[in-house]
MDTraj code that builds the backbone (N, CA, C; nanometers):
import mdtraj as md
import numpy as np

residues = "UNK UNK UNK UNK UNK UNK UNK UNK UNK UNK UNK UNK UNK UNK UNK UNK UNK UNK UNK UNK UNK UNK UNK UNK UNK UNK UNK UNK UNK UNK UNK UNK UNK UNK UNK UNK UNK UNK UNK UNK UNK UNK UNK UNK UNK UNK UNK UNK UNK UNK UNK UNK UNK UNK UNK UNK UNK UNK UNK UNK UNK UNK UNK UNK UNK UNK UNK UNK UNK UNK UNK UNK UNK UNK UNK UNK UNK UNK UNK UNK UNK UNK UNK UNK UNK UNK UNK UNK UNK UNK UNK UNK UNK UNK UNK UNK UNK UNK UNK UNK UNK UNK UNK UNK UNK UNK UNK UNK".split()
xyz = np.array([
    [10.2577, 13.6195, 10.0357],
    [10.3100, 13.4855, 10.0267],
    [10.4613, 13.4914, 10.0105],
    [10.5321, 13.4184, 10.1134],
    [10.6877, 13.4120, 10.0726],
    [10.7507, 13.2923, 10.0042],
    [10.8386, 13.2966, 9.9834],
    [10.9090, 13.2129, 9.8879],
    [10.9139, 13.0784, 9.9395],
    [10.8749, 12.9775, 9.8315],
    [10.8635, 12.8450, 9.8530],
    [11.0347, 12.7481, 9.9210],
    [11.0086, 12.7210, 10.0695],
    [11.1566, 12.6424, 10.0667],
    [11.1957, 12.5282, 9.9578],
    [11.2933, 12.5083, 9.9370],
    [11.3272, 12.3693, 9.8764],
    [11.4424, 12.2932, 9.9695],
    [11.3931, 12.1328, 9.9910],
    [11.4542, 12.0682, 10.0619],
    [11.5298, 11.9598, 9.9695],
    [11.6488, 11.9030, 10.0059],
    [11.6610, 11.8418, 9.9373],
    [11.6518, 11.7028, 10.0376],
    [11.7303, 11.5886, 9.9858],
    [11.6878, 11.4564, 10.0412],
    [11.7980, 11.4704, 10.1938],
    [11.9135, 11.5136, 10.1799],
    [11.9861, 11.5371, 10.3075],
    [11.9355, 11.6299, 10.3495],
    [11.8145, 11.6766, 10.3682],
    [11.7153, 11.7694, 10.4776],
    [11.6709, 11.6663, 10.5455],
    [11.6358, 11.5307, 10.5384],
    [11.5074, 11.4736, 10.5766],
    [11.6356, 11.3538, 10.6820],
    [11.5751, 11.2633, 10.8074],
    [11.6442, 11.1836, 10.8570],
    [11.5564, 11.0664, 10.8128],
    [11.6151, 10.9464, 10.7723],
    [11.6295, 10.8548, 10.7726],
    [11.6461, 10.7228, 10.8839],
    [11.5228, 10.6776, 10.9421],
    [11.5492, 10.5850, 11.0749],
    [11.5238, 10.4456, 10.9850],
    [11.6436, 10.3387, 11.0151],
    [11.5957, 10.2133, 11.0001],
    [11.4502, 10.1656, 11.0227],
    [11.3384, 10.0944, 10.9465],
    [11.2107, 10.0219, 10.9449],
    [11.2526, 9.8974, 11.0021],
    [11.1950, 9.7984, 11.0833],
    [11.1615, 9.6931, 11.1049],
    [11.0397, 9.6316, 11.1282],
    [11.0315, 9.5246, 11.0959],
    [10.8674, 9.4387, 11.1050],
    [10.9069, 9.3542, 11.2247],
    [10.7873, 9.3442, 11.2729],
    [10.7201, 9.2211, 11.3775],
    [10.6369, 9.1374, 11.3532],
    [10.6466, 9.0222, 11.3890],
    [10.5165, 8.9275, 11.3583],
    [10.3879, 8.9672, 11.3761],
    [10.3603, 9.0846, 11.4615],
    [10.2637, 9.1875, 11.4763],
    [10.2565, 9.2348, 11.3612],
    [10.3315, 9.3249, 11.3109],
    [10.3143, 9.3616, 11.1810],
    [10.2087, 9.2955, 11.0885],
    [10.2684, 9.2467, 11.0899],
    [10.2589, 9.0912, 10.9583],
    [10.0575, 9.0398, 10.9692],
    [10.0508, 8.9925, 11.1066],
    [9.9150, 8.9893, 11.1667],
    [9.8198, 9.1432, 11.1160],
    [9.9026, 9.1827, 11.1659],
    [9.8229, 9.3575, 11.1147],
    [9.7565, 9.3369, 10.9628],
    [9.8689, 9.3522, 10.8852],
    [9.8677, 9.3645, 10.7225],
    [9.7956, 9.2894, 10.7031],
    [9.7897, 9.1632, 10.7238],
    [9.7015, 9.0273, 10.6590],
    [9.5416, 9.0599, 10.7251],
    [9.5036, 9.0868, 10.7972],
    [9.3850, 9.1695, 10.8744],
    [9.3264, 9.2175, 10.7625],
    [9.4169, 9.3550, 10.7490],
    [9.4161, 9.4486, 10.6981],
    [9.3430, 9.4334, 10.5303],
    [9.4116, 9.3216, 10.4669],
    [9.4370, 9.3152, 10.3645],
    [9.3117, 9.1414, 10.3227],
    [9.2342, 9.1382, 10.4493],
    [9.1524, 9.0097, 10.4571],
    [9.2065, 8.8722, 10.4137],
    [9.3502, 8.8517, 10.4594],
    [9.4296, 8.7268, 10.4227],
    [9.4453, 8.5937, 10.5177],
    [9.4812, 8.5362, 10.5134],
    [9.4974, 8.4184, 10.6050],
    [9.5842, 8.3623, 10.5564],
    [9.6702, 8.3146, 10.6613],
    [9.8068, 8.1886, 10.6450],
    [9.8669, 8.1825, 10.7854],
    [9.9169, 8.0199, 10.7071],
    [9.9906, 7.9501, 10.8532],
    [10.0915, 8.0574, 10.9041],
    [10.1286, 8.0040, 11.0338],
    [10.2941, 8.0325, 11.0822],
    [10.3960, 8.0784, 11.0243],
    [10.3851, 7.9253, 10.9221],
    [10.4849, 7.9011, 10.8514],
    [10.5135, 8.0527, 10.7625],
    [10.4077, 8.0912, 10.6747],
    [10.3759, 8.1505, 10.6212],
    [10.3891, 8.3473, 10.6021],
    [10.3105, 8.3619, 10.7761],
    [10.3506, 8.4847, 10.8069],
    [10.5443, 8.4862, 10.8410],
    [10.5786, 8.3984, 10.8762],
    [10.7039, 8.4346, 10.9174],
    [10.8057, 8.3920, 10.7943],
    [10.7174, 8.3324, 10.6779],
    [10.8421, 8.3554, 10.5584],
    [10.7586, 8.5174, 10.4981],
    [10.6793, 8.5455, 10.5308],
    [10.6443, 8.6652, 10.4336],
    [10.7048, 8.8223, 10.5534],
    [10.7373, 8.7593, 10.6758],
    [10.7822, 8.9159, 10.7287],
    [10.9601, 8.8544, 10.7219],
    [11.0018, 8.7743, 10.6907],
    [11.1353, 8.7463, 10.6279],
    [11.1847, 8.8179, 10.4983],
    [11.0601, 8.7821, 10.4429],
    [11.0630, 8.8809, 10.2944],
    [11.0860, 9.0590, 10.2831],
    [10.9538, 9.0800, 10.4291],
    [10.9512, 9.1898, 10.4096],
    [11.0550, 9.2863, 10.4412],
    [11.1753, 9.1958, 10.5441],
    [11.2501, 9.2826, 10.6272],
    [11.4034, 9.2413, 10.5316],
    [11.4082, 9.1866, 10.4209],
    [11.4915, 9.1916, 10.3434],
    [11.4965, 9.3224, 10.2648],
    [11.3733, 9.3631, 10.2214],
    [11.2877, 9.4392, 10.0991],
    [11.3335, 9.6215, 10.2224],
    [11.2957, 9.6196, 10.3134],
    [11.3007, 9.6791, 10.4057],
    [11.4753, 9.6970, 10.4220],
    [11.5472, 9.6183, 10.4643],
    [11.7280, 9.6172, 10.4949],
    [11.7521, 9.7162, 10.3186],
    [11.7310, 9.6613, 10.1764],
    [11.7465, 9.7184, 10.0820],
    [11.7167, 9.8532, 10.0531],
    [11.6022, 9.8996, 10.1292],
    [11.5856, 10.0262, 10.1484],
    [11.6801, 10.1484, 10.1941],
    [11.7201, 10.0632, 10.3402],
    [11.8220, 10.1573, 10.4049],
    [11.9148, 10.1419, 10.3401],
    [11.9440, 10.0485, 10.2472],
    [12.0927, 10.1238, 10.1591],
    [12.0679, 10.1941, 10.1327],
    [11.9783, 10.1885, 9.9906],
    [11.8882, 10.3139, 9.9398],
    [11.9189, 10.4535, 10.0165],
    [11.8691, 10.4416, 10.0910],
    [11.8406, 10.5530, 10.2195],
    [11.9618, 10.6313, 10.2549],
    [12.0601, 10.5210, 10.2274],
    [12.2214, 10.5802, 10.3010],
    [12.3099, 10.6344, 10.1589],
    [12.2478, 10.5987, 10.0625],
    [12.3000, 10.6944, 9.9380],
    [12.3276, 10.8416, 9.9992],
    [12.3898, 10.9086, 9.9122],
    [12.4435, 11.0438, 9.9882],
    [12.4212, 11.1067, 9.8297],
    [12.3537, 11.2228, 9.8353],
    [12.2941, 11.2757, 9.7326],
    [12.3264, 11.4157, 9.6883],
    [12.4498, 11.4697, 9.8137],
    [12.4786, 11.5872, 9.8037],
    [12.5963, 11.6317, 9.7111],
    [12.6596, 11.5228, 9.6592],
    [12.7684, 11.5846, 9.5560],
    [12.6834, 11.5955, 9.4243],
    [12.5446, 11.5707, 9.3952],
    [12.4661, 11.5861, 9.2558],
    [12.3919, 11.6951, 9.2670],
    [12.4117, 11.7715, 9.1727],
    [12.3577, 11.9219, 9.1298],
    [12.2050, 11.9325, 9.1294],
    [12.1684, 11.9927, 9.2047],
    [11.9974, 12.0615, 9.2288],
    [11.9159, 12.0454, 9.0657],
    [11.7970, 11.9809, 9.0713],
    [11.7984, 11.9168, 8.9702],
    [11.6116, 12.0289, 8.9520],
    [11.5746, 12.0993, 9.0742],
    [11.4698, 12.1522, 9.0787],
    [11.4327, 12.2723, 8.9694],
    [11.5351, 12.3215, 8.9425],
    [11.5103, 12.3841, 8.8037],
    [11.5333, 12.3618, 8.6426],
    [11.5203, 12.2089, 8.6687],
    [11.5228, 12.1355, 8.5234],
    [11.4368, 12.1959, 8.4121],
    [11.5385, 12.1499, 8.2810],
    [11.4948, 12.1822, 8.1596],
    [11.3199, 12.1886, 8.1468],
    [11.2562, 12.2964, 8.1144],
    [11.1127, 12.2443, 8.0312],
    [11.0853, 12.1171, 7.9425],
    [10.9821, 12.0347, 7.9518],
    [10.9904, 11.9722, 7.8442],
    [10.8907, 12.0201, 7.7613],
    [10.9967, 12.0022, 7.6096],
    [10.9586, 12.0768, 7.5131],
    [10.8427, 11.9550, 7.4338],
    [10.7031, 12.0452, 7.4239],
    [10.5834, 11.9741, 7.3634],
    [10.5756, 11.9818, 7.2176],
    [10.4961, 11.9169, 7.1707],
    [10.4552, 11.9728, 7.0184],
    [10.3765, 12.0592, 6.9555],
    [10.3475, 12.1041, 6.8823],
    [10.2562, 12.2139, 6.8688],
    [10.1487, 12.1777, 6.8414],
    [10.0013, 12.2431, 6.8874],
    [9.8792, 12.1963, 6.8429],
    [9.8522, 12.1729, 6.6954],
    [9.7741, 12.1137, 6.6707],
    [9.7441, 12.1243, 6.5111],
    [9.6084, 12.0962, 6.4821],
    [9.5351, 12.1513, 6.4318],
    [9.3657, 12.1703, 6.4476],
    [9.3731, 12.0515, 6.3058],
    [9.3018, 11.9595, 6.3257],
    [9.2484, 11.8680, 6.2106],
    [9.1139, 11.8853, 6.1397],
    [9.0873, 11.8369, 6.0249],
    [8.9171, 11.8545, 5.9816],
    [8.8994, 11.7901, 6.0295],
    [8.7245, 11.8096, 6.0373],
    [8.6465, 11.7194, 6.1300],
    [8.5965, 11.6474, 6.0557],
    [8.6118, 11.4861, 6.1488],
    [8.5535, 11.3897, 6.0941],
    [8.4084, 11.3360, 6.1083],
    [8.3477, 11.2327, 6.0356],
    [8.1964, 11.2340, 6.0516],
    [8.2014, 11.1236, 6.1303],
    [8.1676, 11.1520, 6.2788],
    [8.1517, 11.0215, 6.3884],
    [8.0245, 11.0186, 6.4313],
    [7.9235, 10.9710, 6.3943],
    [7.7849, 10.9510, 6.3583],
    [7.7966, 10.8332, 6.3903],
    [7.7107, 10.7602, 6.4662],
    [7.6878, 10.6643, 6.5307],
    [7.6483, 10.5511, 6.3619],
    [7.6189, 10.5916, 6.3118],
    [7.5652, 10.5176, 6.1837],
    [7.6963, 10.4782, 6.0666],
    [7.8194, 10.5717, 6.0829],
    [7.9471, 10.5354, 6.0116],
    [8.0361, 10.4641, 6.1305],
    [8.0260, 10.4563, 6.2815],
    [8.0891, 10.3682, 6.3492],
    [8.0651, 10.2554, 6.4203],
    [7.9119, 10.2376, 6.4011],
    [7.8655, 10.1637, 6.4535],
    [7.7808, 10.0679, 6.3378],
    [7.8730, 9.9838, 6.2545],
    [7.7947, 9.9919, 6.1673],
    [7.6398, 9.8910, 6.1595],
    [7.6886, 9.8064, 6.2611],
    [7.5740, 9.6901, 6.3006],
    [7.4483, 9.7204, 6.3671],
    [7.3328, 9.7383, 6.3158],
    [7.1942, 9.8219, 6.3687],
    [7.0915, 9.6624, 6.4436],
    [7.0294, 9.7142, 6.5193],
    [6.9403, 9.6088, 6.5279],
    [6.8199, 9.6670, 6.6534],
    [6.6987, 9.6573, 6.6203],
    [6.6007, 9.7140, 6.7007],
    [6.6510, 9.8833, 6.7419],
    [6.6840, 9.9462, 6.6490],
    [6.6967, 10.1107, 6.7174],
    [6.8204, 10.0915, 6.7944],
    [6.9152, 9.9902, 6.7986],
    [7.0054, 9.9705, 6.9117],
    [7.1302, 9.9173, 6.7674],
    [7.2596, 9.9627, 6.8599],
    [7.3755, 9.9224, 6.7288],
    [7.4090, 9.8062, 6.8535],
    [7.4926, 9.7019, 6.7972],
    [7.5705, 9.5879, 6.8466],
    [7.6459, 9.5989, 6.8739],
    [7.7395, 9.5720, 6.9686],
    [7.8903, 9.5256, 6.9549],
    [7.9321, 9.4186, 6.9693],
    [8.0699, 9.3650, 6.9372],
    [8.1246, 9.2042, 6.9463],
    [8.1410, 9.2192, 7.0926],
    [8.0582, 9.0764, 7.0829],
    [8.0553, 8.9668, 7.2575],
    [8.2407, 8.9889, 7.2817],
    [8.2639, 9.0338, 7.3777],
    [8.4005, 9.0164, 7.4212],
    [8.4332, 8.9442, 7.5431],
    [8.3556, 8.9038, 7.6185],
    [8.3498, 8.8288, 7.7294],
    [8.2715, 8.7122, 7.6983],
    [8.3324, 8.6227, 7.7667],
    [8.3011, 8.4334, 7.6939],
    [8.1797, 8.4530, 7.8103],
])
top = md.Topology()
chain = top.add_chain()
for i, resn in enumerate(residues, 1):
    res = top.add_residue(resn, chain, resSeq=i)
    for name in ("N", "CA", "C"):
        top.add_atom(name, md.element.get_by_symbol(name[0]), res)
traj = md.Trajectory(xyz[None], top)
């Protein structure tokens, strides 16, 4: 086995995304939705805003920040063995009824 490459983000190209009203038809399909006109074409308005914000994103330039792949460990805590407690269905459950314990109704 040879040595693992590492890429960083200026390895990879970056092409502008755009949506189509196709799109849009697709997703809602996809996603078992329905809406007007009106509707798909304010939501692929949305999407191609959300989308334009990206490629800024995208056009960040990442190469003057230091390789970050051999970051610090994070440092854990140490185990700590506890006594054991008595979890017996009879000290947590304390409500019995027919061989069966209860719990509170949580749903109306």
């Amino acid at each position: 086995m040879g040595p693992v490459e590492t890429k960083t983000l200026s390895d990879y190209t970056f092409l502008p995304m755009s949506l189509q009203l196709s799109d849009i038809d697709h997703l809602m399909t996809l996603s078992h939705l329905s809406g007007s006109q009106d509707e798909k074409e304010r939501y692929l308005g949305q999407l191609q805003n959300i989308l334009k914000h990206m490629d800024v994103l995208n056009a960040v330039s990442f190469d003057s920040l230091p390789d970050q792949a051999q970051a610090e460990p994070t440092l854990l805590r140490e185990d700590v063995v506890l006594p054991h407690q008595d979890l017996t269905l009879d000290t947590i459950a304390p409500v019995w009824e027919n061989e069966c314990f209860r719990v509170p109704k949580i749903l109306a």
